[in-house]
C-alpha positions, 0 to 999 in steps of 0.5 A, spaced: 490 479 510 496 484 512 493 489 507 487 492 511 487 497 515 487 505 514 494 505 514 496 498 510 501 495 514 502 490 510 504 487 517 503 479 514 508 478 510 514 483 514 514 487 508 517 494 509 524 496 510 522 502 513 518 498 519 514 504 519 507 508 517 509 515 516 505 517 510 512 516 505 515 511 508 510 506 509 509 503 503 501 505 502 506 511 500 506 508 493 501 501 494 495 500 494 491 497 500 484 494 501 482 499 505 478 498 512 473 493 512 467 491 516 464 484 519 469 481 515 471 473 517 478 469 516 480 462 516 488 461 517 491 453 516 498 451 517 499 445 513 506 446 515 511 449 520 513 453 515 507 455 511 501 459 512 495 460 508 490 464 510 482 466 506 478 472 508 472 475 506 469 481 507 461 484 507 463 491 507 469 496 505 468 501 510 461 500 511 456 495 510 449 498 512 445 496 505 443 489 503 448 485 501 447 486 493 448 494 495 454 493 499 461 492 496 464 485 498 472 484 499 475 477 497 482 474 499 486 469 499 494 470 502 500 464 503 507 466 506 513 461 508 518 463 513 524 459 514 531 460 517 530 468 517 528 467 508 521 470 509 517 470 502 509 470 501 504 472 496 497 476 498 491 476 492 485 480 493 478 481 489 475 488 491 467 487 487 464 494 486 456 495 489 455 501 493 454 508 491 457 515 492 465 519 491 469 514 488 465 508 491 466 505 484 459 502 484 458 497 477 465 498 476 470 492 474 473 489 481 479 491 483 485 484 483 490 486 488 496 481 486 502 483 491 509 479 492 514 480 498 520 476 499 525 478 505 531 475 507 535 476 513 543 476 513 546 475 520 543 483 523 541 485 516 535 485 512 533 485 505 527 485 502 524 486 495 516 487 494 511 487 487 505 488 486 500 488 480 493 492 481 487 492 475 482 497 476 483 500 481 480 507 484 486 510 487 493 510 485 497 508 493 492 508 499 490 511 505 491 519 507 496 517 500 491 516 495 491 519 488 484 519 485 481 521 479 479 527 481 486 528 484 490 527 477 486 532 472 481 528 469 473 531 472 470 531 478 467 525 481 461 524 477 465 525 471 470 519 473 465 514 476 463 512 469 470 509 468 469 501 469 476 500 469 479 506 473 487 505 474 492 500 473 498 500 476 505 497 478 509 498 484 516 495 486 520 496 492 527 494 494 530 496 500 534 494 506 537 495 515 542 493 518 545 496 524 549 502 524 554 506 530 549 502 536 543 503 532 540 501 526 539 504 519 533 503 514 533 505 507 528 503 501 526 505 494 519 505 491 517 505 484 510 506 482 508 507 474 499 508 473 495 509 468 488 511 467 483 508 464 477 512 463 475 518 460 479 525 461 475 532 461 481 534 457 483 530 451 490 533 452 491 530 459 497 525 460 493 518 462 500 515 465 505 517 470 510 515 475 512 516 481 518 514 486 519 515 493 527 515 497 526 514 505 531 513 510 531 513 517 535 511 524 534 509 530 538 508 536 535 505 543 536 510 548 534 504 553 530 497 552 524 500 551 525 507 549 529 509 542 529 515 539 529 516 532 530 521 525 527 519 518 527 523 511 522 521 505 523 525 498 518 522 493 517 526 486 511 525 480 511 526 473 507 525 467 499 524 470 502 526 477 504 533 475 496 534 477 497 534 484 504 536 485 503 539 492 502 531 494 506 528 489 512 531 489 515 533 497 520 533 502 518 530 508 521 529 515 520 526 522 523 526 529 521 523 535 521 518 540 519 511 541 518 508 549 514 501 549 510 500 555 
């Protein structure tokens, strides 16, 4: 569906500016993915040229080793238009809690994930805008970015697991590359605005926060296969983020380069 994976890409709809997964910059930064998935089935129809809908089931998150009443189940359902350059799709997935453990969720409320991406293409540059919309979730962004409710002040694991609706959470993101002294530079803003739903083993703590996210990159080809590349993130928490500031609020940067075999 573009949202599975540990580093959730999001590749399906071509929905980062940043075209990258450091940490930050990509967009699990501030999103939510679906995490991996195991035996899981897809059907995909191109009822025209120009559309394409895609239906996904999973029998597992991570994995699926108990009967099929113990297991958590994942659900999908995705459609995208790509036309002369204008690219615009929606992603909506149904994550339905049945495995126990840490922050597995078991008889929790199922997690809806609706996301949106519209990106349009004018001559060499690129626009692009992304929503999305989580009910219940276990974790505010995704992969090695996740926040939980452990993370944000409000108990251990055993104490949270009783929350059935767990976060809720809206993301936007606008970004934009165009090409740039023989390169290309990259540049987006994610928003990210949570709330916690459950219960807090302090009855002070802050339930909402926000937290958004500056990236910027450059790459320049070295050869037609080979580029180098600088990239800067800074992203900055507050209100329930205040918690885990270490993670919520940091400088990052990366330099390298990139040879396609």
């Amino acid at each position: 569906m573009g949202t599975t994976g540990y580093f959730g890409q999001f590749p399906k709809m071509s929905a980062n500016p940043m075209a990258c997964n450091y940490l930050d910059a990509a967009l699990i930064g501030s999103l939510v993915n679906s995490g991996m998935l195991n035996n899981s089935v897809t059907y995909q129809v191109k009822p025209t040229n120009t559309l394409t809908l895609t239906a996904q089931y999973s029998n597992g998150i991570s994995t699926d080793e108990a009967k099929w009443a113990k297991n958590n189940h994942y659900y999908g359902l995705s459609a995208q238009y790509k036309n002369q350059g204008f690219n615009l799709g929606t992603i909506f997935t149904v994550i339905d809690y049945r495995q126990s453990g840490a922050n597995k969720g078991a008889d929790s409320d199922p997690t809806y994930n609706l996301f949106f991406a519209v990106n349009q293409t004018f001559d060499q540059t690129r626009v692009h805008f992304d929503y999305q919309h989580v009910w219940n979730s276990r974790s505010l962004g995704g992969g090695p970015n996740a926040f939980y409710a452990k993370d944000l002040g409000f108990g251990s694991t055993a104490a949270v697991k009783g929350s059935k609706k767990g976060f809720r959470s809206d993301t936007f993101v606008i970004g934009a590359s165009t090409p740039l002294a023989g390169g290309r530079i990259f540049g987006a803003f994610k928003w990210n605005v949570g709330k916690w739903q459950g219960t807090s083993a302090k009855k002070d703590a802050d339930r909402d926060g926000n937290r958004w996210v500056a990236s910027l990159k450059y790459q320049y080809p070295l050869s037609k296969r080979t580029l180098v590349y600088a990239l800067g993130t800074y992203a900055r928490g507050a209100g329930m983020f205040n918690k885990a500031q270490a993670k919520a609020t940091r400088l990052l940067t990366a330099f390298g380069v990139q040879h396609n075999f």
